[in-house]
C-alpha positions in Angstrom: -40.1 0.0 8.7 -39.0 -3.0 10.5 -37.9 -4.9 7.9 -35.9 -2.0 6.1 -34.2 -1.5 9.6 -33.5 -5.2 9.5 -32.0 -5.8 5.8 -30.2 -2.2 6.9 -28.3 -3.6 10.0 -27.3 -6.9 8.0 -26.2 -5.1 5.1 -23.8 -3.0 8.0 -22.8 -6.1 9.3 -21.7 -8.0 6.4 -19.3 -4.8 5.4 -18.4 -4.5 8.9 -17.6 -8.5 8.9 -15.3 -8.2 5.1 -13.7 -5.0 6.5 -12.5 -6.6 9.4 -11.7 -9.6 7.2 -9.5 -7.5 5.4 -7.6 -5.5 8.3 -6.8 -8.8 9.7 -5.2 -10.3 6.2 -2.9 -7.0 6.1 -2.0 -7.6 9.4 -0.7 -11.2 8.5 0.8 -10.1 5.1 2.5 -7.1 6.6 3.7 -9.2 9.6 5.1 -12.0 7.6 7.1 -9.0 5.0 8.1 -6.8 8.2 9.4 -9.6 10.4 8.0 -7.5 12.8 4.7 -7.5 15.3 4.0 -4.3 15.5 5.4 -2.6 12.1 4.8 0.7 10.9 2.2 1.4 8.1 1.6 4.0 5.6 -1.3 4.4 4.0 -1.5 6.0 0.8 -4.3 7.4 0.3 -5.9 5.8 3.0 -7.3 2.0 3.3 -10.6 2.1 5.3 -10.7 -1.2 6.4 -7.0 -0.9 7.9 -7.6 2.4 9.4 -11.5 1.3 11.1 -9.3 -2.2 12.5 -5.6 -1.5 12.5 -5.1 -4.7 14.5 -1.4 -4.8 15.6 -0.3 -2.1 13.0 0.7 1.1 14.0 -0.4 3.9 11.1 1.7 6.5 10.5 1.2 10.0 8.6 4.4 10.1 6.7 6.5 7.2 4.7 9.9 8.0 5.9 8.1 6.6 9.2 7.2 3.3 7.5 8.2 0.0 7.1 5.9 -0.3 4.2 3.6 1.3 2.1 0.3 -0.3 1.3 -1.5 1.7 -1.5 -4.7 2.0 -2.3 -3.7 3.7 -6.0 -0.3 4.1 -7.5 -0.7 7.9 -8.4 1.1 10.8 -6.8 3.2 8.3 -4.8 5.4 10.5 -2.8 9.4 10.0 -4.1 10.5 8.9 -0.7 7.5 6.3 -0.3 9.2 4.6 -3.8 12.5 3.3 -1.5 10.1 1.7 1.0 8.3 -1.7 0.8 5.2 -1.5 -1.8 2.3 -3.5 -1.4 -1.5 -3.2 -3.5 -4.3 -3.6 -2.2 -5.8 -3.7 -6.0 -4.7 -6.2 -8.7 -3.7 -3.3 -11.2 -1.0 -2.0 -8.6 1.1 -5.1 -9.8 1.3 -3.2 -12.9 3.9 -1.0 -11.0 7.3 -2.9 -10.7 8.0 -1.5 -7.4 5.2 -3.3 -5.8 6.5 -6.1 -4.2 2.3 -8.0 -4.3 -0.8 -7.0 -3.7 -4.1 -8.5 -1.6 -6.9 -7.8 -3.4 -11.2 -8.8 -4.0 -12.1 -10.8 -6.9 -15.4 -11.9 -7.6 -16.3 -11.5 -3.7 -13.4 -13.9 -2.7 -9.9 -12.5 -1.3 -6.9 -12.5 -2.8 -3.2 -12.3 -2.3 -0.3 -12.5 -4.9 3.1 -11.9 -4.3 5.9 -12.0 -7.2 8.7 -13.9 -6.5 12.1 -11.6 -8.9 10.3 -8.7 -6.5 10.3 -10.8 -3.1 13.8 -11.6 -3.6 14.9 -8.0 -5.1 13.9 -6.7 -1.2 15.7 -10.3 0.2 11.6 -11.3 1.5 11.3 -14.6 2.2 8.2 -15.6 3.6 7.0 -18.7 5.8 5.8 -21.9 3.5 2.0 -21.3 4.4 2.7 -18.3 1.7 3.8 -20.1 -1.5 0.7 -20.9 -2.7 0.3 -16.7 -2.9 3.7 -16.1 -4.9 4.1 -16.4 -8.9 7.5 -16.7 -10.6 
């Protein structure tokens, strides 16, 4: 009983640990898009990492109120949501040409890719520490 409490508590943690991970990768990426510290965030469809650890975001309940959108599918995005900042949080969403990049899990690792046409389409230019992320 011990033991299953045990491997039960370190399986918890590890999610806990990769959730936080995530929220606080958003929070940079969203940051470094916005130019903004606290910027306001719509979920579509919810993100569960983002919404257990915010961080400095503020989530809002409607995209008229955002600053960007960060999707966790690209169906049954709301028309006004499609003149806001896009961003993925799964490789496919880079399928959609609105989406400006995406941050994503591959293999158990993390990963971010931004396009560059899209980046400059929305006049985005991000800090140097980013290029490695961003793809002609």
């Amino acid at each position: 009983m011990i033991k299953l409490l045990l491997v039960l508590f370190l399986v918890t943690s590890i999610y806990a640990s990769d959730s936080k991970k995530a929220s606080g990768i958003f929070n940079l990426i969203v940051k470094e898009i916005t130019k903004k510290e606290n910027s306001s965030v719509y979920l579509h469809k919810g993100i569960e990492s983002i919404e257990k650890y915010p961080g400095n975001l503020k989530i809002v309940t409607e995209c008229k109120d955002a600053d960007i959108i960060i999707l966790s599918t690209t169906r049954d995005i709301p028309k006004e949501c499609n003149k806001k900042l896009l961003f993925g949080s799964r490789y496919s969403h880079l399928k959609n040409p609105n989406v400006i990049g995406a941050f994503f899990w591959q293999k158990g690792r993390p990963n971010i890719l931004f396009y560059q046409k899209r980046l400059n389409t929305h006049h985005i230019k991000l800090n140097s520490s980013f290029n490695r992320y961003i793809e002609e």
